[in-house]
DRENDO-1510 file (C-alpha; in Angstrom, 1 decimal, always signed):
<recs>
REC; n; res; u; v; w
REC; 1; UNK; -7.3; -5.9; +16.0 .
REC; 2; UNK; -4.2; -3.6; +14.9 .
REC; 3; UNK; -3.2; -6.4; +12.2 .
REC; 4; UNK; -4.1; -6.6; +8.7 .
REC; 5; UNK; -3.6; -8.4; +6.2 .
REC; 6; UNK; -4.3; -7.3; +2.4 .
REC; 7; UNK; -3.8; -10.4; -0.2 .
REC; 8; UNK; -3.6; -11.2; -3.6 .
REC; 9; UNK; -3.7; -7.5; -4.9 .
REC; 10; UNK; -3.9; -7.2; -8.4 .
REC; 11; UNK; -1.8; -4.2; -7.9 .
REC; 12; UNK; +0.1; -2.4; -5.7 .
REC; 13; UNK; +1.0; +1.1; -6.3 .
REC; 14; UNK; +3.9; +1.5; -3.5 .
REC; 15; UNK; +5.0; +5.6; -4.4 .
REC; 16; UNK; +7.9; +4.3; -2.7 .
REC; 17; UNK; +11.4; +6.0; -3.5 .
REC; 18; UNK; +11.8; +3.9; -6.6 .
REC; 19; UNK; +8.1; +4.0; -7.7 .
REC; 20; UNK; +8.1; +0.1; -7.7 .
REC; 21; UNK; +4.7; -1.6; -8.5 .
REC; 22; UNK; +4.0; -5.2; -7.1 .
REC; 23; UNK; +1.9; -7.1; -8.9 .
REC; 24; UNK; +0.2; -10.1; -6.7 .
REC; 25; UNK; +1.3; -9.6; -3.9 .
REC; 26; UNK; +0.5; -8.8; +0.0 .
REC; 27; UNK; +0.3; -5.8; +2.2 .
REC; 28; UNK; +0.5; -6.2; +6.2 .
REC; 29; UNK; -0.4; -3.5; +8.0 .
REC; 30; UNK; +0.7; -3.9; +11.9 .
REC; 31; UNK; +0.6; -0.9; +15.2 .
REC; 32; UNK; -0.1; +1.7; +12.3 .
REC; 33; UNK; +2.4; +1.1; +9.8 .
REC; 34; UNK; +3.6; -0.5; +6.9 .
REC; 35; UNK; +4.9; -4.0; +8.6 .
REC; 36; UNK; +5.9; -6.4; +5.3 .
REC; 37; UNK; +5.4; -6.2; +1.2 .
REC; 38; UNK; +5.7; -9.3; -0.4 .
REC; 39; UNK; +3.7; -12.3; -2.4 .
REC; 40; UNK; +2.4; -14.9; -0.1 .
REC; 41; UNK; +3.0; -13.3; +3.4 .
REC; 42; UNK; +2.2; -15.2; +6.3 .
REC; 43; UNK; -1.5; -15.5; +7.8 .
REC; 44; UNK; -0.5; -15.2; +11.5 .
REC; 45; UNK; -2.9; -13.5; +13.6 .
REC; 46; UNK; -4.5; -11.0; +10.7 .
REC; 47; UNK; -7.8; -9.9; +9.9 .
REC; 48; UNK; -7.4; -11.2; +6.1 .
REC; 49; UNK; -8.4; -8.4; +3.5 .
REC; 50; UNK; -9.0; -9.8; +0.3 .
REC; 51; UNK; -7.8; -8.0; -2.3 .
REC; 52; UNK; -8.3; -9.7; -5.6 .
REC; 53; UNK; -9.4; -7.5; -8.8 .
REC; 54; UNK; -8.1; -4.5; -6.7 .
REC; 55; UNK; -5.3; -1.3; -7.3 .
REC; 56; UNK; -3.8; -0.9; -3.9 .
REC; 57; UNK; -2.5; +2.8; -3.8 .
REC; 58; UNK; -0.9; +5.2; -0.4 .
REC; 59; UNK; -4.4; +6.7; +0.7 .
REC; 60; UNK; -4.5; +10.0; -1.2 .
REC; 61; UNK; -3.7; +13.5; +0.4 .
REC; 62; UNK; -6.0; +16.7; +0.4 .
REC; 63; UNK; -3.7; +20.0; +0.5 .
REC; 64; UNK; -6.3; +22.9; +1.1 .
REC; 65; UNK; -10.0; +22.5; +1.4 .
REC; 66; UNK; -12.6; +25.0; +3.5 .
REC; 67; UNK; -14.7; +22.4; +5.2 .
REC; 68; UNK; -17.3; +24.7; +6.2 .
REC; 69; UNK; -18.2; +25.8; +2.7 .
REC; 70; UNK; -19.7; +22.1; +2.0 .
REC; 71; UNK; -23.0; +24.0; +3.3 .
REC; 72; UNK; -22.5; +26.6; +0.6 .
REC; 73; UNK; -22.6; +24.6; -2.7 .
REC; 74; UNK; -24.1; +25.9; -5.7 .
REC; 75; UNK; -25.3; +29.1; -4.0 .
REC; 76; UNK; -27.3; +30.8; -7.4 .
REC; 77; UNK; -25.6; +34.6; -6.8 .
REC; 78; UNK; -22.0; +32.7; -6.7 .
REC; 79; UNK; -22.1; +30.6; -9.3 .
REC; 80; UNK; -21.0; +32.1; -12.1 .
REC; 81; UNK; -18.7; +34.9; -10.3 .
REC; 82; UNK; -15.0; +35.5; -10.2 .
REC; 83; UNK; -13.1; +35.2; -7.2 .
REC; 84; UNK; -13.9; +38.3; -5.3 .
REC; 85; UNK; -17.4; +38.8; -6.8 .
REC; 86; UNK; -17.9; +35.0; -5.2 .
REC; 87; UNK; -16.3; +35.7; -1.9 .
REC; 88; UNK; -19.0; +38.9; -1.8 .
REC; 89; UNK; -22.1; +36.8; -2.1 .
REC; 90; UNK; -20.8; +34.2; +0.5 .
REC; 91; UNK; -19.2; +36.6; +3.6 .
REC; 92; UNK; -22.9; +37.2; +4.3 .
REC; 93; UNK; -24.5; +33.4; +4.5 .
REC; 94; UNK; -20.7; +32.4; +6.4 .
REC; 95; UNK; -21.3; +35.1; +9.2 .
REC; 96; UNK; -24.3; +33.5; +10.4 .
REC; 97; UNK; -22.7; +30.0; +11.0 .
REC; 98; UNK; -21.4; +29.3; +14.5 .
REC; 99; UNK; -20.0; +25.7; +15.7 .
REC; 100; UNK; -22.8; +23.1; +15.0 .
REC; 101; UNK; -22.2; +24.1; +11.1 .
REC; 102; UNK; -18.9; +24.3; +11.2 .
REC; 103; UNK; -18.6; +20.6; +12.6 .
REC; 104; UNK; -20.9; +18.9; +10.8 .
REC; 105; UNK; -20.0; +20.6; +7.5 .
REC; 106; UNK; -16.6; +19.5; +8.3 .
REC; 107; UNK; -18.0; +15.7; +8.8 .
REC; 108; UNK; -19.8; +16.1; +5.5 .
REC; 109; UNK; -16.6; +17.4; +3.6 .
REC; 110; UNK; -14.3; +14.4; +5.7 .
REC; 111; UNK; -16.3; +11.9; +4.5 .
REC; 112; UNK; -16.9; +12.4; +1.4 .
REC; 113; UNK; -13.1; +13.1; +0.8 .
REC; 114; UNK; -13.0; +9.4; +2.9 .
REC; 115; UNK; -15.0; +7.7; -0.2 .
REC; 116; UNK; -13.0; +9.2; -2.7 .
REC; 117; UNK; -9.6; +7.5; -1.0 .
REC; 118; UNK; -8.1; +10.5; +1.4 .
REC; 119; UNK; -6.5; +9.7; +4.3 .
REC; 120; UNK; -5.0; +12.5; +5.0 .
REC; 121; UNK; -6.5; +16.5; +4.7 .
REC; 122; UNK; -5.3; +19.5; +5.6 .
REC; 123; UNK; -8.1; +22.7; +6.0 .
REC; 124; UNK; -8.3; +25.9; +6.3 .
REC; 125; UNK; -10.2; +28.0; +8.7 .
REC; 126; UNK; -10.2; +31.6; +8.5 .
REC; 127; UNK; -13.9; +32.7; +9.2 .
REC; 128; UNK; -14.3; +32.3; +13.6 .
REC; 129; UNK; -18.5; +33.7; +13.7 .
REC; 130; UNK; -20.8; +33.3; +16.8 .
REC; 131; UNK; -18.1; +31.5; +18.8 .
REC; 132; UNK; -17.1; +28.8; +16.3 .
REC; 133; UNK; -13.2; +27.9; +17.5 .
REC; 134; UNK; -11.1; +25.7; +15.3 .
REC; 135; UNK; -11.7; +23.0; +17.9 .
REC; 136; UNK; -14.8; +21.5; +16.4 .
REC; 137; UNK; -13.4; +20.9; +12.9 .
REC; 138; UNK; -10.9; +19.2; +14.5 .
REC; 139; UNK; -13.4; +17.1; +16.7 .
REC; 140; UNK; -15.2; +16.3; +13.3 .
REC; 141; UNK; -11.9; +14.7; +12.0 .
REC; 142; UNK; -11.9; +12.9; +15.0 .
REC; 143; UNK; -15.3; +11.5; +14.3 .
REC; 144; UNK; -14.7; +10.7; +10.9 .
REC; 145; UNK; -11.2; +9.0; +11.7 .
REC; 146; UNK; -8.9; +10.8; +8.8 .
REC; 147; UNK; -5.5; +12.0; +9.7 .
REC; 148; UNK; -6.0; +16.0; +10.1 .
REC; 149; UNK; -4.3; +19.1; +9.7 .
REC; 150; UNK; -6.1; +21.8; +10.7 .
REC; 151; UNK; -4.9; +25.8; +10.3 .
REC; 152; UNK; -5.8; +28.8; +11.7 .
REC; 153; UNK; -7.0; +31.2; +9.4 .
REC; 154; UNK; -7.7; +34.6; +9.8 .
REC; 155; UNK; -9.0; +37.9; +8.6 .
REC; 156; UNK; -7.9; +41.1; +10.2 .
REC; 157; UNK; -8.7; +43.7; +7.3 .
REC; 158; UNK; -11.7; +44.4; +6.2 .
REC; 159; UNK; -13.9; +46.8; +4.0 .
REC; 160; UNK; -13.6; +50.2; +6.0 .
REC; 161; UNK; -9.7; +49.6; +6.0 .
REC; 162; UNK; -9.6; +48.6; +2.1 .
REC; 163; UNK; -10.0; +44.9; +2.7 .
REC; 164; UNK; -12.6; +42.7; +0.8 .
REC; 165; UNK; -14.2; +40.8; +4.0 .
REC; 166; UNK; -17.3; +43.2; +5.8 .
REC; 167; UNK; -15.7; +44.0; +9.2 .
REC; 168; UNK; -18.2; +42.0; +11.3 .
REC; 169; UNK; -15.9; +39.1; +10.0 .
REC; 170; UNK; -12.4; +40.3; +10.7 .
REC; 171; UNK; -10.6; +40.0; +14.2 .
REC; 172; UNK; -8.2; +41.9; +16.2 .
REC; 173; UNK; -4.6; +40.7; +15.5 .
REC; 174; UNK; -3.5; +40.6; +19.1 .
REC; 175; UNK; -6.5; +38.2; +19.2 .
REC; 176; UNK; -5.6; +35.8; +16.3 .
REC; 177; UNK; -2.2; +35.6; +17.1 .
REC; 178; UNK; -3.4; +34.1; +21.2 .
REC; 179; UNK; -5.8; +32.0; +19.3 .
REC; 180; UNK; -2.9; +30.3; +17.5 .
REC; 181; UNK; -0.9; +29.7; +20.4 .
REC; 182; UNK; -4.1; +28.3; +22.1 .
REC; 183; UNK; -4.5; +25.8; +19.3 .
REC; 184; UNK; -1.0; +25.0; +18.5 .
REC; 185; UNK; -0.6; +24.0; +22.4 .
REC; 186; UNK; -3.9; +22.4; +22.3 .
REC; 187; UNK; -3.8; +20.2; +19.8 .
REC; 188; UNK; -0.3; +20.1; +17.6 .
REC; 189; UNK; +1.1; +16.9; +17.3 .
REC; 190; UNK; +4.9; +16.8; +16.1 .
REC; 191; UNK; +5.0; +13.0; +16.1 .
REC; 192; UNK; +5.8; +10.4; +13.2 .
REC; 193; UNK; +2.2; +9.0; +12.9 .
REC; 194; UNK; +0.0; +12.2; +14.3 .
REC; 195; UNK; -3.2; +12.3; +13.9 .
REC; 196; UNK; -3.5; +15.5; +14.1 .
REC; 197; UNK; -1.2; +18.8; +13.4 .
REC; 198; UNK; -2.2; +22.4; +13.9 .
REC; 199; UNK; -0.5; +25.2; +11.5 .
REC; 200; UNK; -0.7; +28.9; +11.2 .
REC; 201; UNK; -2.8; +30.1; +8.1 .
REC; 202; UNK; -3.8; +33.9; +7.5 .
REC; 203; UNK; -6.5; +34.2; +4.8 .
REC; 204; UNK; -4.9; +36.0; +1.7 .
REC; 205; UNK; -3.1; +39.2; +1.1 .
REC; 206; UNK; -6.0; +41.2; +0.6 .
REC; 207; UNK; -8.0; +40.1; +4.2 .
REC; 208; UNK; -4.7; +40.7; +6.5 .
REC; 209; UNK; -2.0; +42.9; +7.1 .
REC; 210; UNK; +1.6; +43.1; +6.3 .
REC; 211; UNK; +2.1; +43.0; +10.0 .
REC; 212; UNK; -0.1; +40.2; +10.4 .
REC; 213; UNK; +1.6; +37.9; +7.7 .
REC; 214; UNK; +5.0; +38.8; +9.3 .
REC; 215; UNK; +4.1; +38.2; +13.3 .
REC; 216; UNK; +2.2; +34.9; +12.0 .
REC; 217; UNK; +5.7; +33.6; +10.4 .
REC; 218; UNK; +7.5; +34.3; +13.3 .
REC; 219; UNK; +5.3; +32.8; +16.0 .
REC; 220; UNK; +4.9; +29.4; +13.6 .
REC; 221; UNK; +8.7; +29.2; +13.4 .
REC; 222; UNK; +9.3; +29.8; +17.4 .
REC; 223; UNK; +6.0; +26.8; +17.6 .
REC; 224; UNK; +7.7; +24.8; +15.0 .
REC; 225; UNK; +4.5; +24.9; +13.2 .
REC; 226; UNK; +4.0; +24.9; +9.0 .
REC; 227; UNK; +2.5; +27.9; +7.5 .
REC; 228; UNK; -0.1; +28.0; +5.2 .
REC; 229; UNK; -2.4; +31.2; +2.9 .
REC; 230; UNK; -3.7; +32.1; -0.6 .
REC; 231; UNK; -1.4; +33.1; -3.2 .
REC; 232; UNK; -1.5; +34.6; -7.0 .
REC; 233; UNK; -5.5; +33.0; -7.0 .
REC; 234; UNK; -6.0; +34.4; -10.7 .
REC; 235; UNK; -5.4; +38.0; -12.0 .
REC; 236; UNK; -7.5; +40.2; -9.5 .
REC; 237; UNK; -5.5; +38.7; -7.0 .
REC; 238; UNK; -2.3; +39.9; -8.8 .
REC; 239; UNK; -3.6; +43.5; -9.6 .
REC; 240; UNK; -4.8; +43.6; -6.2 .
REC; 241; UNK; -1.0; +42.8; -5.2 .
REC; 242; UNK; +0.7; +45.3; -7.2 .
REC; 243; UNK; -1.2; +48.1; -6.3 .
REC; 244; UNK; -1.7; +47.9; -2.6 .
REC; 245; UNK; +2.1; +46.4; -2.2 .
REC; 246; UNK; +3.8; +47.6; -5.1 .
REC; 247; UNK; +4.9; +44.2; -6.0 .
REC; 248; UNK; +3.5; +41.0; -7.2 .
REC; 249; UNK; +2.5; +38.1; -5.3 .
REC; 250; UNK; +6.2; +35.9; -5.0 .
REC; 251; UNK; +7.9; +39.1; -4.0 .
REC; 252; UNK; +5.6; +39.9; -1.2 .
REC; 253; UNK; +5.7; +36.4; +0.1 .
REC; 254; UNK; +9.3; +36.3; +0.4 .
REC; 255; UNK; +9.7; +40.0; +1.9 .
REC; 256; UNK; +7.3; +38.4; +5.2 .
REC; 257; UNK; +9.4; +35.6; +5.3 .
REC; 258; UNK; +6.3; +33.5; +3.8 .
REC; 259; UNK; +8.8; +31.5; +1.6 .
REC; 260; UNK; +10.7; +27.8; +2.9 .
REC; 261; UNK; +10.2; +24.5; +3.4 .
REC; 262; UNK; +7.6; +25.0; +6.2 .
REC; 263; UNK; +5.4; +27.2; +3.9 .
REC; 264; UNK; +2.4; +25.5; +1.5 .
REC; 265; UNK; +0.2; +28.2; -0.9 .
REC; 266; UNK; -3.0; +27.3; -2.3 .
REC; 267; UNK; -3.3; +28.1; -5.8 .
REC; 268; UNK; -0.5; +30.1; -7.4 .
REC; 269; UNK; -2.0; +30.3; -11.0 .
REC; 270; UNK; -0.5; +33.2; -12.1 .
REC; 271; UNK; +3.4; +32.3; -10.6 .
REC; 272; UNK; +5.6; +33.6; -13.2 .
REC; 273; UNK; +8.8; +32.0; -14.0 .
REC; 274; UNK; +11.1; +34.3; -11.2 .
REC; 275; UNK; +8.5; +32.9; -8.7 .
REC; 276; UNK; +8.8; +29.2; -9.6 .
REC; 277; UNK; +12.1; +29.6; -9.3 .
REC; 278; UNK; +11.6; +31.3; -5.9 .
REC; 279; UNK; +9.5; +28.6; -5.0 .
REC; 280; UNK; +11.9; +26.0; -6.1 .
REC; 281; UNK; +14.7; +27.4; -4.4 .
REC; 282; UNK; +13.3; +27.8; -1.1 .
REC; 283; UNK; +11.5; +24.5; -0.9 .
REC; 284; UNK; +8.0; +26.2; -1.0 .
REC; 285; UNK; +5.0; +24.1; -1.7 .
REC; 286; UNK; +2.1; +24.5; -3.5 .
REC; 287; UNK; -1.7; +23.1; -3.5 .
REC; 288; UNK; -3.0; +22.7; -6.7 .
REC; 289; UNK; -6.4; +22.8; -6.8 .
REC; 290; UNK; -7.6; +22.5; -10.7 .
REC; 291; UNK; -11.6; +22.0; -10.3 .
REC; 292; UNK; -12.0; +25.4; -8.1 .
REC; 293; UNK; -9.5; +27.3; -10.6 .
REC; 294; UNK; -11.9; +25.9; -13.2 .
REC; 295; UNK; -15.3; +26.8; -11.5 .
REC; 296; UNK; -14.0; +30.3; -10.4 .
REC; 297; UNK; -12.4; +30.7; -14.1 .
REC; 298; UNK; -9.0; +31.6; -12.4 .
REC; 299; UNK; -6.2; +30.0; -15.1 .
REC; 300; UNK; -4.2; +26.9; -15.3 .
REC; 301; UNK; -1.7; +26.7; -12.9 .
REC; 302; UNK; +1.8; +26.0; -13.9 .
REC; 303; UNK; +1.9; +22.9; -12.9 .
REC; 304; UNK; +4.6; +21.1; -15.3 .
REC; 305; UNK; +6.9; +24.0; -15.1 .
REC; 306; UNK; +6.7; +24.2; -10.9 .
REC; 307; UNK; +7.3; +20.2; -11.0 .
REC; 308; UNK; +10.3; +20.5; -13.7 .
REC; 309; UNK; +12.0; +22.9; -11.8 .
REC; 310; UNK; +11.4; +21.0; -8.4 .
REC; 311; UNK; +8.5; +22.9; -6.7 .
REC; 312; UNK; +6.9; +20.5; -4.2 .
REC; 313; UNK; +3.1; +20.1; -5.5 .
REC; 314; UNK; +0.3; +18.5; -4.0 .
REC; 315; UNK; -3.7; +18.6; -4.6 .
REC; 316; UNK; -6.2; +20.1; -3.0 .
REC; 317; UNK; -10.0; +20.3; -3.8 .
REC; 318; UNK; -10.6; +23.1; -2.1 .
REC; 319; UNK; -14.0; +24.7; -0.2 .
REC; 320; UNK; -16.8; +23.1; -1.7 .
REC; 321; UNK; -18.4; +26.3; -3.0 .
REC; 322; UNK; -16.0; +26.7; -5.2 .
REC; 323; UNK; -15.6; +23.2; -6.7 .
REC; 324; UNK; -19.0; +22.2; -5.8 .
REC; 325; UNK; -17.2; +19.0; -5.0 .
REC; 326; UNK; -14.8; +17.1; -2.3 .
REC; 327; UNK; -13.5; +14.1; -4.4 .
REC; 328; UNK; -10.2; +14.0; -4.4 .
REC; 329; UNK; -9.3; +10.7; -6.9 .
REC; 330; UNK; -11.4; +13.2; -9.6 .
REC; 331; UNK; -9.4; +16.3; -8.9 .
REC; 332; UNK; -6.2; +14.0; -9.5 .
REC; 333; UNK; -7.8; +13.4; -12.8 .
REC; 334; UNK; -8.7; +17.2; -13.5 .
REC; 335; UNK; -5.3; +18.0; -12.5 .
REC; 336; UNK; -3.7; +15.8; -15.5 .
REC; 337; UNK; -6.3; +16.8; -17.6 .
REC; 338; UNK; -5.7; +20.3; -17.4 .
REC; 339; UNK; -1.7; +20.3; -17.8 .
REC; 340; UNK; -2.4; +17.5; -20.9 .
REC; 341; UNK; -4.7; +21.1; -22.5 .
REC; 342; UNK; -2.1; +23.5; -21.5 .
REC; 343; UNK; +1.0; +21.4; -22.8 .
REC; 344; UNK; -0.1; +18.6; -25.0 .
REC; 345; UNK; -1.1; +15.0; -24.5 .
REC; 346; UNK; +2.3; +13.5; -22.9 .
REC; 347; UNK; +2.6; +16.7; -20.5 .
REC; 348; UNK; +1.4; +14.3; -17.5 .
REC; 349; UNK; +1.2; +11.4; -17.2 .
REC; 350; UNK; -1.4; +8.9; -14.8 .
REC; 351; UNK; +1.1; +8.4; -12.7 .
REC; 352; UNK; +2.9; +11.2; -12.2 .
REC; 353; UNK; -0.6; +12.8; -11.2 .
REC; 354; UNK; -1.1; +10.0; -8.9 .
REC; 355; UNK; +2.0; +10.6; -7.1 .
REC; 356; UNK; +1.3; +14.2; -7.0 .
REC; 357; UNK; -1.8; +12.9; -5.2 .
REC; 358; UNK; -0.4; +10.4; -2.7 .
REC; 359; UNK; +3.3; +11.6; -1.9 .
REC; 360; UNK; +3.4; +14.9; -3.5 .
REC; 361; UNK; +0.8; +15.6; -0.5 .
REC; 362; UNK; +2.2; +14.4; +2.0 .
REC; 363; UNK; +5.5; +16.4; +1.0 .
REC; 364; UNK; +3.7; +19.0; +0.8 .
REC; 365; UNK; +2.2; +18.7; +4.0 .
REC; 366; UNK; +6.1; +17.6; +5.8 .
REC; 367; UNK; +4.5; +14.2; +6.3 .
REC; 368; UNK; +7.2; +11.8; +5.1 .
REC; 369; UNK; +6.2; +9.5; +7.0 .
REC; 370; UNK; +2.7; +9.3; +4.4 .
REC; 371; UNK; +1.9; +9.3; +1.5 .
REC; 372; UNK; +4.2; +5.7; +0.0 .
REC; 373; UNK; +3.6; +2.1; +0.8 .
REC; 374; UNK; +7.1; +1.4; +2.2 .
REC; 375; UNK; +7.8; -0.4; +5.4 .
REC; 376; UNK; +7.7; +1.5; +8.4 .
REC; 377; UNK; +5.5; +4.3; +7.0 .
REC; 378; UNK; +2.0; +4.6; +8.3 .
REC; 379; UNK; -0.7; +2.2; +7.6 .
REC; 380; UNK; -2.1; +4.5; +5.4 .
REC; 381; UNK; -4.1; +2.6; +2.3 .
REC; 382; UNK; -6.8; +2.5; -0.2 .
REC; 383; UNK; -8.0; -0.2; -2.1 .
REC; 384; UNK; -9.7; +0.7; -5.1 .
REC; 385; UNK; -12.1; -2.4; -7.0 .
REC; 386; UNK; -11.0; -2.5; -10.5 .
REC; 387; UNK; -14.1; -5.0; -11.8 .
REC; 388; UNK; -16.4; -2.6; -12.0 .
REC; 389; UNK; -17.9; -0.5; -15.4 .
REC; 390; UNK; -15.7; +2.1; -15.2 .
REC; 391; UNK; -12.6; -0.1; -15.6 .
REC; 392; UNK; -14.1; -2.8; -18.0 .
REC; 393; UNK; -11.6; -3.2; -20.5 .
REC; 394; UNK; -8.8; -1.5; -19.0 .
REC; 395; UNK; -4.8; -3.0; -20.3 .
REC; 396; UNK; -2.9; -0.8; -17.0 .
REC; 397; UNK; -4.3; -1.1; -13.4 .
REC; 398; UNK; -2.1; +1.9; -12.4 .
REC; 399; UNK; -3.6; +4.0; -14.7 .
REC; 400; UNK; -6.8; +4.9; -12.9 .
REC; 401; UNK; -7.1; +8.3; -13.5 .
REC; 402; UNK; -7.6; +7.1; -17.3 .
REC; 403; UNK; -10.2; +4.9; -16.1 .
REC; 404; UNK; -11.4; +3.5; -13.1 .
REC; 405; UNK; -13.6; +4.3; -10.3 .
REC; 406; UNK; -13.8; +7.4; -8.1 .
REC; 407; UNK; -15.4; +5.6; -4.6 .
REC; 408; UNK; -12.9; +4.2; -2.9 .
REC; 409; UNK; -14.0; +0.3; -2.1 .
REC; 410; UNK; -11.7; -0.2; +1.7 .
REC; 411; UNK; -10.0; +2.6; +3.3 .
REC; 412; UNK; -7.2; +2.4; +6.2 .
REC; 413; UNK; -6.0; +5.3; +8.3 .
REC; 414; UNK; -3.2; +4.5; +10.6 .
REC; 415; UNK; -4.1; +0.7; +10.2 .
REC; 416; UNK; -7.7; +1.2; +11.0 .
REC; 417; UNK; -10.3; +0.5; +8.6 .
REC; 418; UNK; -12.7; +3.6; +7.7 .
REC; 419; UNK; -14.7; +3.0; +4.5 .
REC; 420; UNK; -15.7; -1.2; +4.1 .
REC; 421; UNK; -16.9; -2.5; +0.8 .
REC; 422; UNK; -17.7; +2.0; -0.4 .
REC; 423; UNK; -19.3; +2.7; +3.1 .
REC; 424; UNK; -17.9; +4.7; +5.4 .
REC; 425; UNK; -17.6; +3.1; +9.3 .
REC; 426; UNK; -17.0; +6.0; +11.6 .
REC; 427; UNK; -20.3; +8.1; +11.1 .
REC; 428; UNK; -24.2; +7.2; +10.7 .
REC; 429; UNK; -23.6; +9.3; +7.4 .
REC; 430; UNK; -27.2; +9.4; +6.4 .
REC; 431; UNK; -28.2; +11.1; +9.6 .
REC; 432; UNK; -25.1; +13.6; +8.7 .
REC; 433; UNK; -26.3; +14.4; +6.1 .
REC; 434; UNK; -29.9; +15.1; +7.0 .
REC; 435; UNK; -28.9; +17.3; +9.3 .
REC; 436; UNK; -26.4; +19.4; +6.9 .
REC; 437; UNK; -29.4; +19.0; +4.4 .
REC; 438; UNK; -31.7; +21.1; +7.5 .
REC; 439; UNK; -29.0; +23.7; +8.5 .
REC; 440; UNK; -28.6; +24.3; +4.6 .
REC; 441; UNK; -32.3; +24.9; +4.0 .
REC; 442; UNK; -32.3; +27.1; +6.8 .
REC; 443; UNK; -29.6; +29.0; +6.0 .
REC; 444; UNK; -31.2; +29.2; +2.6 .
REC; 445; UNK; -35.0; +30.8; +4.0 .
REC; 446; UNK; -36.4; +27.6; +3.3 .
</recs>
């Protein structure tokens, strides 16, 4: 049955354009979308979702993420390494995957950003080993049911040409570029509602060439395709900039045409002021991804000051060996947390980080059609169960972030239910993650 019907929420946080909150009323979810908002709807024909005790909210959206590195958590020689001393340990252990670990590390990263409240994730592929193809993360997405957009990464320079990758896991240009057309024509869907989009995502500055970054822009643009890489990580990154390129991070962006309202960057902790304003001008986005720049010790990124002067932000948790985590409601949290240390107590509020998490995201992502409980937007929900511990006591339902819990209790994608009563629907999940448990030992010599 296409036809829901959520009642009697405590709660609901619409993200619409006026950032209205309904208290006690009904959501009816209909073909996909958004159908009717209003106390005491109609039964009809529905499957009735009770929703008493609950904070309805737009399903949350996940900005960058590395799916495969959910088999790489807590590896001992990373954990305590900058940036490019962590991306050293880890080329090794990623060069021996191939496309069983790919897809079900992708499953296990989907689902658990699923149970956190996602609906929506974009990821970020730029390792292709022993004939892994960006077809099977995107067949794991299909399995777990979340709305997907998957990019194609790549590394083309590596250590013998002053990159930081070992050469065994770069690929001719000519090559990457075919690959992206392949994928692009494969899979991209331009449609209000896709499930599933397809952009064009070379690694970082220091993995790729100038060239590279430039022929990548163009062939997105001619595909109508977003574009999507690592930017101004932490300082290395910025050093690295200036003295291979003579400039810092914003400038070279904007000299490869890697600036616009097509373009997302992960990170950008160390934007200065000139590139916010860059940024803002251009209508460049930004995934913020607080609990990696934490765990890698890369800064604070400027949030407040990219969202005062109208940088489109969204979250992302990013790989999960560099988080060790995928749950996306708690990076919303770090994400106020952080900008509340850097800028005092009222620098961000609950809401505003909830919006970054919801519409922000889907912004981000050019999914307008996401990210807001508004009628005709997709059927994209999560209903979070208020009566437990970690709300006891709370005054403001909307404030969840402050307190409330981090499992998801029902979860809707494009009208269709996912997670029921905090378990996940789509997958046997306890097989899933036996299995990642028995690639990860092996992987590990155990």
């Amino acid at each position: 049955m296409n036809h829901v019907l959520i009642r009697n929420a405590d709660l609901i946080v619409t993200m619409d354009d006026r950032r209205s909150e309904r208290a006690g009323h009904d959501l009816r979810l209909r073909h996909g979308v958004v159908a009717e908002i209003g106390p005491d709807l109609a039964l009809e024909d529905a499957e009735i979702v009770q929703a008493e005790g609950c904070l309805v909210t737009p399903g949350l959206v996940n900005t960058h993420h590395h799916l495969s590195q959910c088999l790489t958590r807590a590896v001992p020689g990373g954990q305590d390494a900058l940036l490019f001393g962590w991306l050293r340990t880890l080329y090794p252990i990623w060069s021996t995957f191939g496309p069983e670990e790919f897809r079900v590390s992708a499953m296990i990263g989907l689902s658990e950003l699923a149970l956190s409240g996602c609906t929506m994730s974009s990821d970020h592929q730029y390792l292709f080993p022993n004939g892994a193809r960006l077809d099977d993360t995107i067949a794991a997405a299909g399995e777990v049911g979340l709305r997907f957009h998957a990019t194609r990464g790549a590394m083309s320079i590596g250590e013998s040409k002053g990159g930081l990758p070992p050469d065994s896991l770069t690929e001719a240009e000519d090559a990457i570029l075919e690959d992206c057309i392949r994928v692009i024509d494969a899979f991209h869907d331009d449609r209000d509602g896709a499930m599933v989009r397809v952009g064009v995502a070379p690694c970082s500055p220091f993995t790729v060439s100038q060239d590279l970054m430039r022929d990548a822009a163009l062939l997105a643009r001619d595909k109508g395709v977003r574009l999507h890489t690592h930017l101004a990580e932490n300082a290395e990154d910025i050093a690295y900039s200036q003295e291979m390129f003579g400039c810092r991070p914003g400038q070279y962006a904007e000299d490869l045409g890697w600036t616009g309202d097509d373009v997302w960057h992960a990170h950008c902790v160390k934007l200065d002021g000139a590139e916010i304003d860059l940024f803002a001008r251009t209508g460049t986005g930004v995934a913020h991804c607080p609990c990696s720049n934490c765990r890698l010790g890369s800064g604070i990124a400027p949030v407040r000051a990219m969202r005062d002067a109208g940088v489109r932000v969204g979250l992302g948790v990013d790989g999960s060996a560099s988080n060790d985590s995928g749950n996306l409601i708690a990076e919303a949290r770090q994400a106020m947390l952080l900008q509340r240390v850097a800028n005092g107590a009222n620098a961000m509020s609950a809401r505003e980080a909830l919006e970054i998490a919801t519409r922000g995201g889907a912004d981000v992502l050019g999914r307008p059609d996401c990210g807001r409980l508004m009628v005709g937007k997709r059927a994209d929900v999560a209903i979070w169960d208020m009566r437990g511990i970690e709300a006891a006591g709370l005054w403001d339902k909307a404030a969840i972030l402050l307190a409330g819990p981090t499992r998801v209790r029902d979860l809707f994608v494009e009208g269709r239910q996912i997670v029921r009563d905090g378990h996940l629907k789509t997958l046997d999940l306890p097989r899933v993650i036996e299995t990642q448990n028995r690639i990860a030992r092996r992987l590990a010599g155990g």
